[in-house]
N, C-alpha and C positions, 0 to 999 in steps of 0.2 A: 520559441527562441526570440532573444528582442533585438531586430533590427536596428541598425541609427536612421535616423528621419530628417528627410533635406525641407526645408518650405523656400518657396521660389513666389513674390510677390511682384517685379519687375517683368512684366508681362504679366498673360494668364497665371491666376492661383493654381498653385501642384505641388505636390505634397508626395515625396519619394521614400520611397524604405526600399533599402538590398537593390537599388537597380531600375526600381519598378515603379510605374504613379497607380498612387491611392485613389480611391474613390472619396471624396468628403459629398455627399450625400443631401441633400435637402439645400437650399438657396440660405436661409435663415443661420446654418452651420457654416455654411463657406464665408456669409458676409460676419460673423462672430470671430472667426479663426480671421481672416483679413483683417479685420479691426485690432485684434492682439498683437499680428505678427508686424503691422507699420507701427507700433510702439511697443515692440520686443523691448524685453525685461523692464518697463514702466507699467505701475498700476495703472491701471484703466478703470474709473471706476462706473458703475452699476447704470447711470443716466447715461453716461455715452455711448454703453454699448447698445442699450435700449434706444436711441436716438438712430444708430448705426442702424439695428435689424429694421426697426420698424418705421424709421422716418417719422412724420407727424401724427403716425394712427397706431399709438403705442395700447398693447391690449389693456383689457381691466385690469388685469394682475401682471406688471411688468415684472417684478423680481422673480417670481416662481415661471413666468413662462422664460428670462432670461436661462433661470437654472433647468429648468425642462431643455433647453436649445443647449447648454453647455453640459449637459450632462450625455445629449446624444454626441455632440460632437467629441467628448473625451473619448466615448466606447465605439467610434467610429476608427478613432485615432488606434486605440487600444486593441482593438479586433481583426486590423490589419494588419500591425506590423508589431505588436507583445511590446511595444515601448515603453517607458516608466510614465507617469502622468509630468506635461510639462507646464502645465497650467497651475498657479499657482493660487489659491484663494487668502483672502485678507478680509478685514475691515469695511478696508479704503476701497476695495473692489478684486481686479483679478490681472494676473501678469503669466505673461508667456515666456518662456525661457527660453533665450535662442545666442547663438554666437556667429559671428563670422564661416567660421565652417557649418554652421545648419544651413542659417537664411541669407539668401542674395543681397536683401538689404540692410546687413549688418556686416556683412563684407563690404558692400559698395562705401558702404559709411563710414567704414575702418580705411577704406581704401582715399577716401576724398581729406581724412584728417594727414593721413602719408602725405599725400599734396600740397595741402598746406604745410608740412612740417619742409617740404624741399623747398617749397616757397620762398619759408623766412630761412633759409638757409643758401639762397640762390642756386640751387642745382635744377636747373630746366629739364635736364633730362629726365632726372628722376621724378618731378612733379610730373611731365608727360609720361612716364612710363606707368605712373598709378593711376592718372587720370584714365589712359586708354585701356587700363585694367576694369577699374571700374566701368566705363561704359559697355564695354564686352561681356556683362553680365546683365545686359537688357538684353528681351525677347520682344524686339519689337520697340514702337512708339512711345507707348500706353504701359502704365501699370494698372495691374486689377479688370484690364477691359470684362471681363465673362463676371466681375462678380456686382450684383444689383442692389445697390448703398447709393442712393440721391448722396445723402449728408457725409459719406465717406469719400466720394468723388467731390463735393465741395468745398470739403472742411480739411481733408489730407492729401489727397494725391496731388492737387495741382503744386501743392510744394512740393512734395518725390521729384513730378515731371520739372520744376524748377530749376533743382538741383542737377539733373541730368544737362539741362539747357546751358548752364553757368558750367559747368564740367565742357560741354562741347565746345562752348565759347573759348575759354582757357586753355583748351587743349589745342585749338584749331590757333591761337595764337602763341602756343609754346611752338608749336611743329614747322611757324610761318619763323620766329626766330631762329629758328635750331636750321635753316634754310629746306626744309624738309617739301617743298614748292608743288613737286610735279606727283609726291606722293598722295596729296593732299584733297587734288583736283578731286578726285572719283566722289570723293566723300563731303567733300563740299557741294559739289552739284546735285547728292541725293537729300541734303540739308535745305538745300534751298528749294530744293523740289516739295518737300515735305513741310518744311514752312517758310513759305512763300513771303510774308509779308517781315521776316525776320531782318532785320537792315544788317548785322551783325556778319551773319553768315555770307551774305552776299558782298559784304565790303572784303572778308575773307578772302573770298574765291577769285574777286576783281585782281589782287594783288598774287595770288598764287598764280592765274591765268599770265599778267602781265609778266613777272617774275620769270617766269620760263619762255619768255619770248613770244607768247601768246595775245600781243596787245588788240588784235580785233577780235578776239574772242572775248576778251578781259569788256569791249567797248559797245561788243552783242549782248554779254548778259547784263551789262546798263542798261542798256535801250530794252531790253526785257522787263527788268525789274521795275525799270519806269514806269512801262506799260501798265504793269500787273498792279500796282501801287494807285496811279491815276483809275485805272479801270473797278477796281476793289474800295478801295479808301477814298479816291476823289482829292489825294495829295500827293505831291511829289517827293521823291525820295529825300531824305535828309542831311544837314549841312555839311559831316562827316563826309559819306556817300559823292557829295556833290561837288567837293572838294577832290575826291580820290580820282574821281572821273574827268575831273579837268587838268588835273597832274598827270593822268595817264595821257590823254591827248597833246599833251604839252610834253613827254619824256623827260619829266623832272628829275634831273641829277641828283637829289636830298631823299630821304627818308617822307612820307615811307613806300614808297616805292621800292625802293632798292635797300638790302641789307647788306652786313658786313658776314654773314654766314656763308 
């Protein structure tokens, strides 16, 4: 009986039918299926994924060990869960077929275009409400941590991880318009915890801290970030930053301190 199949690339790789995670079996099959599923329904062709499995120590016979690796990984797919084959071969190379409802990252990516579409429509709420949709289908930091691709973590994820970054950014400034203040704190202080040298996040959290009447908190996690800035880098925080910190010491009556929300 053929189940339907979820693939979940934002986080650890997992691979669901009826309920339940699959097994994808062998290192070489999961960094293959990885490679496909960050460029759902796009050929991929034959040099990348060979790049992908084997990094710079590609075997003597790349194309038949590539089809040896994608042949296990179909009847991997196939033996667990009676699915249809979603792999598609060509020419040009080989494409996965996936949608919004399979894979996480073609929802998130259907979800960040919504965003932009409330954007140029100016509807704040609605762009926050998909941004925060789409970030709620990360597991975690990192996409792909457990799967071992040098050239896949070099050459792809740090734009995935990008895109997540510009999403929190976005959102942490819709929620600070929308006057959303005190809701905000928990989740900005675990941003700034996790990255630390982010000037963005922290100029965020100064103003949500201050916002709620929280000004020596707002003027602790300055003199923190200073710290960790000088002590790390060997520079001081930046002009934006350094500005907000002297508005806030000063209780400046203007923007942006103070919103109309």
């Amino acid at each position: 009986m053929t189940k339907p199949l979820s693939f979940h690339v934002l986080g650890p790789l997992t691979v669901g039918s009826g309920g339940r995670c699959l097994d994808v079996p062998g290192s070489r099959q999961r960094i293959l299926l990885a490679a496909l599923l960050v460029k759902f329904n796009q050929v991929v062709c034959v040099d990348e994924l060979v790049d992908r499995i084997w990094d710079s120590r590609p075997p003597c016979r790349p194309r038949r060990a590539l089809h040896t690796c994608l042949t296990r990984l179909r009847h991997a797919i196939a033996d667990a869960s009676g699915a249809p084959d979603l792999i598609r071969t060509s020419s040009a190379g080989y494409t996965l077929q996936a949608s919004p409802e399979t894979l996480d990252f073609a929802r998130f990516t259907e979800l960040l275009e919504q965003a932009r579409a409330a954007e140029a429509a100016h509807d704040r709420v609605r762009e926050s409400a998909a941004l925060g949709e789409a970030l709620a289908l990360w597991r975690g930091e990192r996409a792909l941590p457990d799967v071992a691709s040098d050239s896949l973590h070099r050459d792809v994820v740090p734009g995935i991880h990008q895109q997540r970054i510009e999403a929190l950014e976005r959102r942490g400034e819709l929620e600070l318009e929308l006057g959303h203040h005190r809701e905000l704190i928990g989740e900005l202080r675990a941003l700034t915890s996790a990255h630390p040298f982010h000037e963005r996040f922290w100029q965020q959290l100064l103003l949500a801290l201050y916002r709620c009447g929280r000004k020596v908190e707002a003027l602790l996690a300055y003199a923190e970030l200073t710290s960790r800035i000088r002590d790390g880098l060997g520079v001081e925080p930046g002009p934006q930053l350094r500005d907000l910190h002297l508005a806030i010491l000063r209780d400046d009556q203007v923007p942006p301190l103070h919103t109309a929300s």
